[in-house]
C-alpha angles and dihedrals in degrees: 000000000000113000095259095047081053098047083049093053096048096046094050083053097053090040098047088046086049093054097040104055098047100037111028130276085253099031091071124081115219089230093062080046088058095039093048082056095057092247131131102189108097097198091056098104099047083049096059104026107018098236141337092284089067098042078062093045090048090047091049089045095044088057106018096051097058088038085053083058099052092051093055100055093052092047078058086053110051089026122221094282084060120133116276088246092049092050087043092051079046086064103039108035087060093045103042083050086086087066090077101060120052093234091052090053084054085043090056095033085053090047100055090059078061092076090115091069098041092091082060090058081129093066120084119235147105100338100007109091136181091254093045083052096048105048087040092058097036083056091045084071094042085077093090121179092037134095117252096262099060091035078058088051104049088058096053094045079053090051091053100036096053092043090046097048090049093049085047091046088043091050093053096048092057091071101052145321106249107105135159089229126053124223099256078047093047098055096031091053085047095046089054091050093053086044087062090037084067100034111037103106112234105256097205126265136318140257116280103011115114115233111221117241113241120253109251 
């Protein structure tokens, strides 16, 4: 790709995660995606990504794939036999890594308007690599005590409480740095909360809801 065609490219990315995070993926028209980028031409960003749809999967690649391989490496450290806390943090210190650059906040704050997907983690796909799929489903089996569907459900309420802890923590950075936790705080306190979210036993149910009968 020429060197212009790769500065444009760049710029329509930054702008459109920019743009994203702070204003909605389907608030934002392509054209003030283009003009933020400096270009005139309205058609730039289908040139060079198709469509909206693969700006967004170019924004989750650019920061998921490099996050997939973090994780990785510490998977390789703690091993899969690791304990439920060290695959968690596994999961969250690559991740919350993004808290530290500007483009990695829009990255986490983009991430979070994807809650929708999170129930299809076992599909492979921009930001959804082979490591994320691995320790997720490891630590699926980690539930123990309780049947397959709530073990399922316990990994996707980790998925969107860690996403949406780390948009909300990204928000407020960026407006300023002042903060009563500190970063290595911050992930090691949410570590220890998904690690309850998959731990905590399900008591029953509560008072005033009604338990279904079961058929037969």
């Amino acid at each position: 790709m020429p060197r212009d065609a790769t500065a444009t490219r760049e710029a329509l990315l930054r702008q459109a995660e920019r743009l994203f995070a702070r204003r909605g993926l389907y608030q934002v028209q392509v054209r003030e995606i283009v003009q933020a980028a400096g270009q005139r031409n309205v058609s730039a960003l289908n040139y060079h990504f198709g469509s909206r749809e693969g700006v967004v999967e170019a924004i989750l690649a650019r920061h998921g794939e490099p996050t997939d391989v973090a994780r990785g490496e510490l998977l390789a450290v703690v091993g899969r036999d690791g304990t439920t806390r060290d695959l968690v943090a596994a999961l969250v210190v690559p991740y919350t890594a993004h808290l530290e650059t500007p483009d990695g906040r829009d990255y986490l704050r983009i991430v979070a308007q994807l809650s929708a997907t999170f129930s299809s983690w076992r599909v492979l796909g921009p930001g959804t690599g082979p490591r994320l799929i691995e320790i997720l489903t490891i630590l699926e089996g980690r539930a123990s005590g309780l049947p397959d569907a709530l073990r399922s459900e316990r990994v996707v309420e980790l998925i969107m409480l860690m996403t949406v802890a780390a948009s909300e923590r990204a928000r407020v950075l960026e407006k300023g740095p002042d903060q009563e936790l500190d970063h290595a705080t911050f992930a090691a306190n949410l570590t220890d909360v998904l690690v309850g979210v998959l731990e905590a036993p399900l008591r029953g149910p509560l008072p005033g809801v009604v338990v279904e009968a079961e058929a037969g």
